[in-house]
N, CA, C and O of each residue as an XYZ file, in Angstrom:
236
protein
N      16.903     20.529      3.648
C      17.698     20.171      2.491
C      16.912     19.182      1.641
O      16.165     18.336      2.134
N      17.173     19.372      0.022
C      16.210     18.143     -0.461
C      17.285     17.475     -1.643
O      18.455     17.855     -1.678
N      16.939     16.799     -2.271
C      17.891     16.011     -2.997
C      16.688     15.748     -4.018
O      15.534     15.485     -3.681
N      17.260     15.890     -5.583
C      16.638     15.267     -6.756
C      16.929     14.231     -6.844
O      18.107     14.063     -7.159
N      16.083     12.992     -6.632
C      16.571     11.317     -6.677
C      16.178     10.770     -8.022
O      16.658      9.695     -8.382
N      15.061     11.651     -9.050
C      14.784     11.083    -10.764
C      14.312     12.565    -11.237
O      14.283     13.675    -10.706
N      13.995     12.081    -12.368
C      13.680     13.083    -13.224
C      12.857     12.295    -14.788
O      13.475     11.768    -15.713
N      11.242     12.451    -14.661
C      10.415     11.957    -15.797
C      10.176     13.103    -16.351
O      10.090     14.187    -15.773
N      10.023     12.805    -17.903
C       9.793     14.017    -18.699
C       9.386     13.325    -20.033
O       9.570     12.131    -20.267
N       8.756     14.306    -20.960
C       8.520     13.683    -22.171
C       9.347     14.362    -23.083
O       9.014     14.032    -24.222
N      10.087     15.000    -23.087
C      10.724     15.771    -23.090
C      12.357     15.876    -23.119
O      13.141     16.724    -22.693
N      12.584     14.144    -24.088
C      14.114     14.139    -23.758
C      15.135     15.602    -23.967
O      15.951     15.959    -23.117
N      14.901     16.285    -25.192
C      15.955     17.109    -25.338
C      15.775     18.206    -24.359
O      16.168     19.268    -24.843
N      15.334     18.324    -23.188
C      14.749     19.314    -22.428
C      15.704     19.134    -21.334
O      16.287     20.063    -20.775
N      15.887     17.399    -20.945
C      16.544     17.257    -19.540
C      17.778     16.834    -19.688
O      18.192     16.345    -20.739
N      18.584     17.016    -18.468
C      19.936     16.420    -18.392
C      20.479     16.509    -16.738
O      19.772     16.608    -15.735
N      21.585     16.458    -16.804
C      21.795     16.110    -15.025
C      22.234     14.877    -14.723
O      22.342     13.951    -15.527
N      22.570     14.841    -13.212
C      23.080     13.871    -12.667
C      21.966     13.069    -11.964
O      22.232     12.152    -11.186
N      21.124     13.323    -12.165
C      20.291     12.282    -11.730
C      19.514     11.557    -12.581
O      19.337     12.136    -13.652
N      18.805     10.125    -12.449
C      18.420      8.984    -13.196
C      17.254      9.604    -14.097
O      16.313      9.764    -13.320
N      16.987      9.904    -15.000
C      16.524     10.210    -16.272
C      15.078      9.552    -16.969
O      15.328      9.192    -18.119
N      13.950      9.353    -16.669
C      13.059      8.774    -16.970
C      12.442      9.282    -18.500
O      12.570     10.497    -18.351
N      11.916      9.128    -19.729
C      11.457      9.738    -20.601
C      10.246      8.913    -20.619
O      10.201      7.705    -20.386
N       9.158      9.773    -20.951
C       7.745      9.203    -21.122
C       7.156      9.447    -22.112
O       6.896     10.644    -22.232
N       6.685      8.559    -23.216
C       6.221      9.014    -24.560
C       4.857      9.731    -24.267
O       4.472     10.560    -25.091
N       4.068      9.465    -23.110
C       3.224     10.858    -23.449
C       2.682     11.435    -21.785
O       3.473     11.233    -20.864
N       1.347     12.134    -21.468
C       1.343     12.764    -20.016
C       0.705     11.541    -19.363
O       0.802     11.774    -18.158
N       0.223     10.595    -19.488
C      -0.502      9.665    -19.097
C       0.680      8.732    -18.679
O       0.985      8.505    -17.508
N       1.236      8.278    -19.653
C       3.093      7.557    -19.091
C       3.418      8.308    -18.427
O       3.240      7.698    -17.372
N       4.007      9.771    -17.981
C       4.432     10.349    -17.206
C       4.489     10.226    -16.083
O       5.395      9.869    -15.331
N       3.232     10.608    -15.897
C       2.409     10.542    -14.456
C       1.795      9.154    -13.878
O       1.036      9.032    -12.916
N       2.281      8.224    -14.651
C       2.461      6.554    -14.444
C       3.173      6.321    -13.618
O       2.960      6.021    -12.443
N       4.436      6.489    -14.388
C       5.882      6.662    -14.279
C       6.254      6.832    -12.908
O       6.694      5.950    -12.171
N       6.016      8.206    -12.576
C       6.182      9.425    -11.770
C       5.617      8.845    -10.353
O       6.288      9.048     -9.341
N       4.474      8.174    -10.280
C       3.906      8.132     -9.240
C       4.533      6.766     -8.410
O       4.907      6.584     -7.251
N       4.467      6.113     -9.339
C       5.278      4.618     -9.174
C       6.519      4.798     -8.413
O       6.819      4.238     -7.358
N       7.391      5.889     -9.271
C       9.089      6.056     -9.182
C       8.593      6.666     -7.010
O       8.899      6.048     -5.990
N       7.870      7.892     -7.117
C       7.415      8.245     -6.007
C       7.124      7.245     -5.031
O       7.565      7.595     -3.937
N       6.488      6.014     -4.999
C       6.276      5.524     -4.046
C       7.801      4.541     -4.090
O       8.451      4.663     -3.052
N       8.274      3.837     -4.887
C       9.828      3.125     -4.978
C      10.443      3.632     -3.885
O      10.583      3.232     -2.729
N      10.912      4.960     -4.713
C      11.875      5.886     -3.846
C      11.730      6.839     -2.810
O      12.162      7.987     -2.702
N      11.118      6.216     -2.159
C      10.382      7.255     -0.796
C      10.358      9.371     -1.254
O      10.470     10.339     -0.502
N      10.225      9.312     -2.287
C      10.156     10.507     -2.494
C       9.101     11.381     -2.825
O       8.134     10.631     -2.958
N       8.712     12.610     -3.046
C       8.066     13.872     -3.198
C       7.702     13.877     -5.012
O       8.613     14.337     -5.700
N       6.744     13.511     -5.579
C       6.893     13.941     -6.787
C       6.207     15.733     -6.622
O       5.493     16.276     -5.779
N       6.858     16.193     -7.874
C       6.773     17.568     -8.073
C       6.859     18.256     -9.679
O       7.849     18.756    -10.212
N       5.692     18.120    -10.151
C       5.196     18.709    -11.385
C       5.725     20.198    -11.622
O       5.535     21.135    -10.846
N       6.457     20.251    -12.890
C       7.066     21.697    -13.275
C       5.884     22.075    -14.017
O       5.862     23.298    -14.150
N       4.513     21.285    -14.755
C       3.664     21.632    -15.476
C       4.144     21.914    -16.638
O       3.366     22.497    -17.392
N       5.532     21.609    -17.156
C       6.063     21.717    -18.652
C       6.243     20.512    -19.330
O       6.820     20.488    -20.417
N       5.596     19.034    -18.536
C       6.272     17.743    -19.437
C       6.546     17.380    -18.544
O       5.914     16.352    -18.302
N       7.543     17.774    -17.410
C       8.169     17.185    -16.436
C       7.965     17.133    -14.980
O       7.517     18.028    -14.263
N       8.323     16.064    -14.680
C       8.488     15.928    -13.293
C       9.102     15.646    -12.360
O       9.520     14.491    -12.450
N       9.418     16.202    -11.352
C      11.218     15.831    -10.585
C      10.244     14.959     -9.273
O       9.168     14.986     -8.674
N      11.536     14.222     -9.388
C      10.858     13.479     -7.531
C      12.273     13.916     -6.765
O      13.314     14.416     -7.191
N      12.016     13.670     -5.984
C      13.037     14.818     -4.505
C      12.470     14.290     -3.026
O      11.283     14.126     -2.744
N      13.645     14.059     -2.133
C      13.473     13.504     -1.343
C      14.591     14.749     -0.358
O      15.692     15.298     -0.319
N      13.254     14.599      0.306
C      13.200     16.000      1.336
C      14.109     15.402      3.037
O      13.776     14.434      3.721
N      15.134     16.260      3.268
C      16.030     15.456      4.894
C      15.098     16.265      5.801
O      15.191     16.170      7.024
């Protein structure tokens, strides 16, 4: 089972959902962002390769 715990994107009008919402003005913030949020939240980051990136934390 895995669980979406964020969601970075540059890409506001793209995302939505119940989970915490990160926007990154460009791929370099992103993947800042992303890696950081990843180690915080004991989670999995995972590149869609469209802008975005989900982190997910795997049971």
């Amino acid at each position: 089972m895995a669980e979406i715990v964020a969601v970075v994107s540059t890409l506001a009008s793209k995302v939505g959902g119940g989970a915490p919402i990160f926007i990154a003005g460009d791929e370099a913030e992103l993947e800042r962002t992303s890696f950081l949020l990843e180690k915080i939240l004991d989670a999995s980051a995972h590149d869609l390769k469209n802008g975005t990136i989900i982190l997910v934390r795997h049971h």
